[in-house]
C-alpha positions as CSV (number, residue, x, y, z in Angstrom):
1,X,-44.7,-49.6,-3.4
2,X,-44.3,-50.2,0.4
3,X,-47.2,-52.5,1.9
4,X,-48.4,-50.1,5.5
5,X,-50.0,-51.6,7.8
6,X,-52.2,-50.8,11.0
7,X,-50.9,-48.5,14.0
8,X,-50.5,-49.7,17.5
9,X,-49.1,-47.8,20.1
10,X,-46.2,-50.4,20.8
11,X,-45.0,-49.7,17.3
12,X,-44.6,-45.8,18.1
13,X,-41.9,-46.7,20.6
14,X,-40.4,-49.0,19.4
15,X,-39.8,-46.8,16.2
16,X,-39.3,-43.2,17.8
17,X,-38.3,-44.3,21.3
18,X,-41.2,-42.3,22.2
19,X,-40.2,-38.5,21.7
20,X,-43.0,-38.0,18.9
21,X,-46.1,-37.1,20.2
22,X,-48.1,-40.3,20.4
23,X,-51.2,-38.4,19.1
24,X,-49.4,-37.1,16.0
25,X,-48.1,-40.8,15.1
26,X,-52.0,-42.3,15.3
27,X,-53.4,-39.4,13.3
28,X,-50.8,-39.1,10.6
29,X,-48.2,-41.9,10.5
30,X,-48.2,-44.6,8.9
31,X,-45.6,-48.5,9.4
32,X,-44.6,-50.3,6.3
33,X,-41.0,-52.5,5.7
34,X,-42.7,-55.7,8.5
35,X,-43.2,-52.7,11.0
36,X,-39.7,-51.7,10.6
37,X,-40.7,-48.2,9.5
38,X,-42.7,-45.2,10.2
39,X,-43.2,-42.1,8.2
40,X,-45.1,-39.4,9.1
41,X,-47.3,-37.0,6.7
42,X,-48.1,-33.8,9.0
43,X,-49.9,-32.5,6.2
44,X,-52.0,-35.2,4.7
45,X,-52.2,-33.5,1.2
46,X,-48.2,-33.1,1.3
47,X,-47.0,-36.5,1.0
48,X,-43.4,-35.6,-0.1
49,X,-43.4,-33.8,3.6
50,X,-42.7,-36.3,6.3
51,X,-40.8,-38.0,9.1
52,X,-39.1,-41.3,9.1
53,X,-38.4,-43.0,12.2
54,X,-37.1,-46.6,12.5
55,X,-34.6,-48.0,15.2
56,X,-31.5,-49.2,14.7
57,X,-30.4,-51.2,17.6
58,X,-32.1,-51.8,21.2
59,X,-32.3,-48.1,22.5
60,X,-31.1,-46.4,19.1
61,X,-32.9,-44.5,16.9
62,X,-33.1,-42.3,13.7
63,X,-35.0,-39.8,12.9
64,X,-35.4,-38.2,9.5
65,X,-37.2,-35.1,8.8
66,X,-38.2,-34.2,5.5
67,X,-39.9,-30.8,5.2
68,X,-39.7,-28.8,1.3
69,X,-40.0,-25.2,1.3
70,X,-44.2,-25.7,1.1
71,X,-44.0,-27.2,4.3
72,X,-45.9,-25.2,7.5
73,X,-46.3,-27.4,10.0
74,X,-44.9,-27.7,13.3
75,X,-44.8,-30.4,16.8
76,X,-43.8,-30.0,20.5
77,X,-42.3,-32.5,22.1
78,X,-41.4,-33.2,25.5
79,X,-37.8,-33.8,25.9
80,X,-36.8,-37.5,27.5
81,X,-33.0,-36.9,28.5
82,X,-32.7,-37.4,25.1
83,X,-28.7,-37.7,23.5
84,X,-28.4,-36.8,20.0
85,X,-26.3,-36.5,16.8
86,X,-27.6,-34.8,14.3
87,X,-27.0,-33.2,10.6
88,X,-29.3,-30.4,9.1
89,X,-28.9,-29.6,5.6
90,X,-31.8,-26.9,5.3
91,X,-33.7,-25.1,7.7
92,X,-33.6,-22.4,10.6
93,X,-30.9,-23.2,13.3
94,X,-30.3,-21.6,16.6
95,X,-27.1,-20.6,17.2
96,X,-26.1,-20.6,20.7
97,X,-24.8,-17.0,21.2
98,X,-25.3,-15.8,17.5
99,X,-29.3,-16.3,17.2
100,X,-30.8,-18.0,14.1
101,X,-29.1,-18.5,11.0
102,X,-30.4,-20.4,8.0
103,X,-28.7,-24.0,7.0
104,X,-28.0,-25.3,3.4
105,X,-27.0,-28.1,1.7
106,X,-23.8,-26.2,1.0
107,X,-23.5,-25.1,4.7
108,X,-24.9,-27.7,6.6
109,X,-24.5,-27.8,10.5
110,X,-23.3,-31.2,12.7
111,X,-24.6,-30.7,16.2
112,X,-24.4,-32.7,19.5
113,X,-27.0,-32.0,21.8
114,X,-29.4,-33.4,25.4
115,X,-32.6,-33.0,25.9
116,X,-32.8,-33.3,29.7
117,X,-36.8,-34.7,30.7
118,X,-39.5,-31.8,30.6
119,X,-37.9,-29.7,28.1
120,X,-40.1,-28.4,25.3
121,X,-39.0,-28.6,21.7
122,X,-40.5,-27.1,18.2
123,X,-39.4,-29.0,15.0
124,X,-41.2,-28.0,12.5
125,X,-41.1,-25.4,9.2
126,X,-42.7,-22.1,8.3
127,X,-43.4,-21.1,4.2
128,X,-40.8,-20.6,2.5
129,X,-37.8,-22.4,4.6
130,X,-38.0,-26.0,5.0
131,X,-36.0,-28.3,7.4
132,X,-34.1,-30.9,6.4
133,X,-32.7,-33.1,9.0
134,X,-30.8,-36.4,10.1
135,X,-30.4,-37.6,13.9
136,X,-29.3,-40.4,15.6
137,X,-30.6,-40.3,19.4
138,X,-30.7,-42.6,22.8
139,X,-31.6,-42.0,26.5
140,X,-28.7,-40.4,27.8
141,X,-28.7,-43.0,30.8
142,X,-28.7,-45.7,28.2
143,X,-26.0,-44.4,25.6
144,X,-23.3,-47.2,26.2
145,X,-25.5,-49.9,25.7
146,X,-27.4,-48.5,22.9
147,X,-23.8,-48.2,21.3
148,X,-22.0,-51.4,22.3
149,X,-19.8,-49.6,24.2
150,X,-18.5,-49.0,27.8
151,X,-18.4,-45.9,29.4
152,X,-14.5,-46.0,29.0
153,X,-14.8,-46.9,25.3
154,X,-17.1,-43.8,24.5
155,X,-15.3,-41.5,22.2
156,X,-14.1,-38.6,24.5
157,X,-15.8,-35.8,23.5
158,X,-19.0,-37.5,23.3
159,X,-18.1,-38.6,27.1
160,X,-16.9,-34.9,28.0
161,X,-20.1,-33.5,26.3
162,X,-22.2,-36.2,28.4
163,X,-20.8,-35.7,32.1
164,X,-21.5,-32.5,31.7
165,X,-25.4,-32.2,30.1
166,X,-27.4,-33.9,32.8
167,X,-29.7,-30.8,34.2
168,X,-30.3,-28.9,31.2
169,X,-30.0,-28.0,27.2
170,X,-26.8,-28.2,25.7
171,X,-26.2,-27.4,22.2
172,X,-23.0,-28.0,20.5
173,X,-21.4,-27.8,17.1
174,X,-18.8,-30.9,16.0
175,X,-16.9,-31.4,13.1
176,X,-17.5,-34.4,11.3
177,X,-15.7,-35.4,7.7
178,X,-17.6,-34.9,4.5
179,X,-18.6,-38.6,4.4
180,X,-21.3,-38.1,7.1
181,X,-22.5,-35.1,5.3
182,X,-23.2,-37.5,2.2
183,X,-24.6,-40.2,4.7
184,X,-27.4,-37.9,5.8
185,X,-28.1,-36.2,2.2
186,X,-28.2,-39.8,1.3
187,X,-30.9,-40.4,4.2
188,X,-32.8,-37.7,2.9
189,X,-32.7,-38.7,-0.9
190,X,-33.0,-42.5,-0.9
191,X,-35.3,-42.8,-4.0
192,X,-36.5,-46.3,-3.1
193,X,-39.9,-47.0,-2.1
194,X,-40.1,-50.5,-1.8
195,X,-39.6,-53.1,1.4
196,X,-35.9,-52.6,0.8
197,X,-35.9,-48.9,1.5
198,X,-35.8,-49.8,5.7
199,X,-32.5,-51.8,5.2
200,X,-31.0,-49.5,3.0
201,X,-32.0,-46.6,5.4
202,X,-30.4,-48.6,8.3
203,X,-27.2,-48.7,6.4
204,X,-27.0,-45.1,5.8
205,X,-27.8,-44.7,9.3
206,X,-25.1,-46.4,10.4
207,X,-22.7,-45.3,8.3
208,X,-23.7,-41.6,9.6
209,X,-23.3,-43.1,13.2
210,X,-19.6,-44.6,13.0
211,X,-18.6,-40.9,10.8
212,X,-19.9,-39.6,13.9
213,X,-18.0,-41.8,16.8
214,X,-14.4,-41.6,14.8
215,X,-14.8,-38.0,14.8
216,X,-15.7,-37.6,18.6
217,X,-12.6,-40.0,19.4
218,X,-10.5,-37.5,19.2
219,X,-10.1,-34.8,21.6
220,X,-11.2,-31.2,20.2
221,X,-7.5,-29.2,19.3
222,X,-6.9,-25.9,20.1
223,X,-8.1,-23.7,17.4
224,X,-5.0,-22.0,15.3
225,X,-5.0,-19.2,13.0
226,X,-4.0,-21.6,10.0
227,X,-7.4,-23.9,10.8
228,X,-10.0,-20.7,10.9
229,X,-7.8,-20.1,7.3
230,X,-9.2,-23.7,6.2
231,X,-12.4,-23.1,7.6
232,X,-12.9,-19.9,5.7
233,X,-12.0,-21.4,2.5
234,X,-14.6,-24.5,3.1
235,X,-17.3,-21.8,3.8
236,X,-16.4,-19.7,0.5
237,X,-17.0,-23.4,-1.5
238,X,-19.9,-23.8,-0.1
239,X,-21.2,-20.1,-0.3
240,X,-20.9,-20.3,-4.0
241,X,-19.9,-23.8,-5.5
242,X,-20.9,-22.3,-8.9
243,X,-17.5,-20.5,-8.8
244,X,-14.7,-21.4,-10.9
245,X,-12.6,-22.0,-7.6
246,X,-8.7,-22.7,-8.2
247,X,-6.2,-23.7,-5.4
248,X,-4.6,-20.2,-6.5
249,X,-7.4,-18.1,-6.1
250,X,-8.6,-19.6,-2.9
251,X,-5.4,-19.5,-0.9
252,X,-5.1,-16.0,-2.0
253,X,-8.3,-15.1,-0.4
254,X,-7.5,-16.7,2.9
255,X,-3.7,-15.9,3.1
256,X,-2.1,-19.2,2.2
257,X,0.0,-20.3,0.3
258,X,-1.3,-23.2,-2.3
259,X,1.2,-25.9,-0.4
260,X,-0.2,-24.9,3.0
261,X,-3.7,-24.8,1.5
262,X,-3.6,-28.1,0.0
263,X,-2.0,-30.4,3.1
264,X,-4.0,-28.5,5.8
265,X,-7.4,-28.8,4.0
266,X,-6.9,-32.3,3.5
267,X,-6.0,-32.8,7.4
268,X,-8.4,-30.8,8.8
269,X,-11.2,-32.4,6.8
270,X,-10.2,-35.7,5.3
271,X,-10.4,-34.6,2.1
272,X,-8.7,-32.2,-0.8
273,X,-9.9,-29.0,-1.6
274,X,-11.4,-30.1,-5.0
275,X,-13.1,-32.8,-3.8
276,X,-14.6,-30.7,-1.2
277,X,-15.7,-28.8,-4.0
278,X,-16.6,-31.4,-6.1
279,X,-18.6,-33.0,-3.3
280,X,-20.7,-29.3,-2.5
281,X,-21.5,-29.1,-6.4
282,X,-22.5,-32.8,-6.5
283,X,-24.7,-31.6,-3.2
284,X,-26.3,-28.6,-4.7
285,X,-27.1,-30.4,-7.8
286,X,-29.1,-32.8,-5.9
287,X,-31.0,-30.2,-4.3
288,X,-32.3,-28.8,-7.3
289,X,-32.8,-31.3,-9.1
290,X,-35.2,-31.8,-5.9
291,X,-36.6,-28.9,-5.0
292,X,-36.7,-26.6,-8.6
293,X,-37.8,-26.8,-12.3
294,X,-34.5,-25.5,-13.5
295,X,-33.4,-27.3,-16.7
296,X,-30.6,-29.6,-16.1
297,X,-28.3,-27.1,-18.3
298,X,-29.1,-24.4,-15.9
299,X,-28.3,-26.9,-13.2
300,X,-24.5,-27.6,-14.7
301,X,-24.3,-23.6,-14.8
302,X,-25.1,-23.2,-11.0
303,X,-23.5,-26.0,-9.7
304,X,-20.0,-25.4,-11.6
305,X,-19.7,-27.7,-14.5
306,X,-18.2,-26.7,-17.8
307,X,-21.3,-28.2,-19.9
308,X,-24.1,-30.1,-19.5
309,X,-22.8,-33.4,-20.5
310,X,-19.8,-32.9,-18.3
311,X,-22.6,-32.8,-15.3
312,X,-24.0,-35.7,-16.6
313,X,-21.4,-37.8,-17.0
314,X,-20.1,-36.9,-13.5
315,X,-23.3,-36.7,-11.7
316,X,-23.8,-40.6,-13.4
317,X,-20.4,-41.4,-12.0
318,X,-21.4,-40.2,-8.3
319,X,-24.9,-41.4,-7.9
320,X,-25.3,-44.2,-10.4
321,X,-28.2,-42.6,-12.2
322,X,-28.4,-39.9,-14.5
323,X,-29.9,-36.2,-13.4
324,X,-32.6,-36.6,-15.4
325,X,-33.4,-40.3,-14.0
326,X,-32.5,-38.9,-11.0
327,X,-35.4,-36.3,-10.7
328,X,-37.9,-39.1,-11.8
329,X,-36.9,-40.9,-8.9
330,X,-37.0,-38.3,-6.7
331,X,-40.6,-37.2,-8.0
332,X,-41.8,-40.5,-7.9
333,X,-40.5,-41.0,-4.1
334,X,-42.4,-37.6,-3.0
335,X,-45.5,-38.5,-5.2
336,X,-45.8,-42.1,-2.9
């Protein structure tokens, strides 16, 4: 159990850098790891609904926002010319020029966006939908320093992106590899709830960061007709990971061939095809074994696996823990 301590208004900057409202923080939040931490309960009687904030270096922070399906709660806040990196795994997203869509764990969305000062911003979740969300964020004015980094050494499309989002909101989409995906479910999952669970948040944090940087260091390519092929095939994996998916069938429905299919998936997205697929299941699984009742056979049927004790053995193998020991821990993290 994590030993909480007293609120003082210091603490909510140095923890959030100051874009949570400073009267949501005194009447819901709550500091535990020496300080290091803050979680916030919107919801009092929803414990298993909050936000984590905690800073990883002088002028860097993460945020993590944890809101289930029962969730209905909602915040302004008042933008800061605010930088951020972020990964949502659930919840509604606004698509520049195609409206909102809904996010998943199998369709998550990787997003680079400012928050010039004055702008208004709702994060929050209505009945039924949830948000589930990891971002790494700095003053805009401040981003080399908060990285370590010189202006020059700033990957390039985080530099492009930058020179050109000084007056107003700017939204974009990145690719990042399947790595950072698993940093921020791991962000969101951490079972721990003892004074190690800041540390081990901070490493997951960081590991999300430097996924993030390698990926903006290289300039954006020209989109072929060969990559929006690979592209569709990762959306049908994680449209329906439950699938019995084979290289044949998959390059069929894109147009490939299984040799094109196989070396341009694993370029495009640092990984091959079945462990992409391997990787969504693994996601999925987790996110059930969160958020549903389902019996752990009926989890190996959605998620793809031949039997139940092939699940567990695999799922044992990924994480470390069983599925079954795995819910506990999950139960008992939301429980407090």
């Amino acid at each position: 159990m994590m030993l909480t301590q007293p609120l003082r208004n210091t603490d909510i900057i140095e923890a959030t850098g100051g874009w949570i409202p400073e009267e949501t923080v005194l009447l819901n939040g709550e500091l535990s790891c020496g300080g290091k931490l803050l979680r916030i309960c919107p919801e009092l009687d929803k414990p298993h609904n909050y936000v984590e904030a905690f800073q990883l270096s002088d002028g860097l922070y993460c945020s993590v926002t944890n809101l289930s399906e029962d969730a209905d709660t909602e915040v302004t806040v008042d933008g800061t010319g605010v930088l951020g990196l972020a990964v949502q795994l659930q919840g509604e997203f606004y698509e520049p020029g195609s409206g909102v869509r809904l996010t998943s764990a199998r369709q998550p969305v990787q997003t680079m966006a400012y928050v010039p000062a004055g702008t208004q911003i709702t994060v929050g979740s209505q009945l039924g939908k949830g948000l589930k969300s990891v971002s790494i964020s700095a003053q805009a004015d401040y981003l080399s320093r908060a990285l370590g980094l010189s202006s020059d050494e700033l990957p390039v499309q985080l530099r492009e992106f930058f020179t050109g989002s000084l007056d107003q909101f700017e939204l974009k989409q990145v690719n990042v590899p399947m790595a950072a995906i698993a940093s921020a479910s791991k962000l969101l999952n951490h079972p721990e709830t003892g004074g190690m669970r800041y540390r081990n948040l901070t490493l997951f944090a960081n590991e999300l960061l430097l996924h993030f940087l390698q990926a903006l260091s290289e300039a954006p390519p020209q989109v072929t007709r060969e990559q929006r092929q690979l592209a569709k095939v990762r959306e049908i994996i994680e449209a329906s990971p439950g699938q019995q998916h084979t290289l044949d069938t998959l390059a069929d429905a894109v147009g490939l061939s299984r040799t094109r299919l196989t070396s341009g998936f694993k370029r495009q997205y640092g990984a091959t095809v079945m462990e992409w697929l391997r990787e969504t299941r693994f996601r999925e699984a987790e996110r059930l074994l969160n958020t549903t009742a389902l019996p752990l056979a009926e989890i190996a049927f959605e998620t793809g696996f031949s039997s139940p004790s092939n699940f567990t053995s695999a799922f044992k193998k990924r994480f470390g823990v069983s599925p079954r020991d795995k819910r506990r821990l999950l139960i008992a993290a939301a429980a407090g």
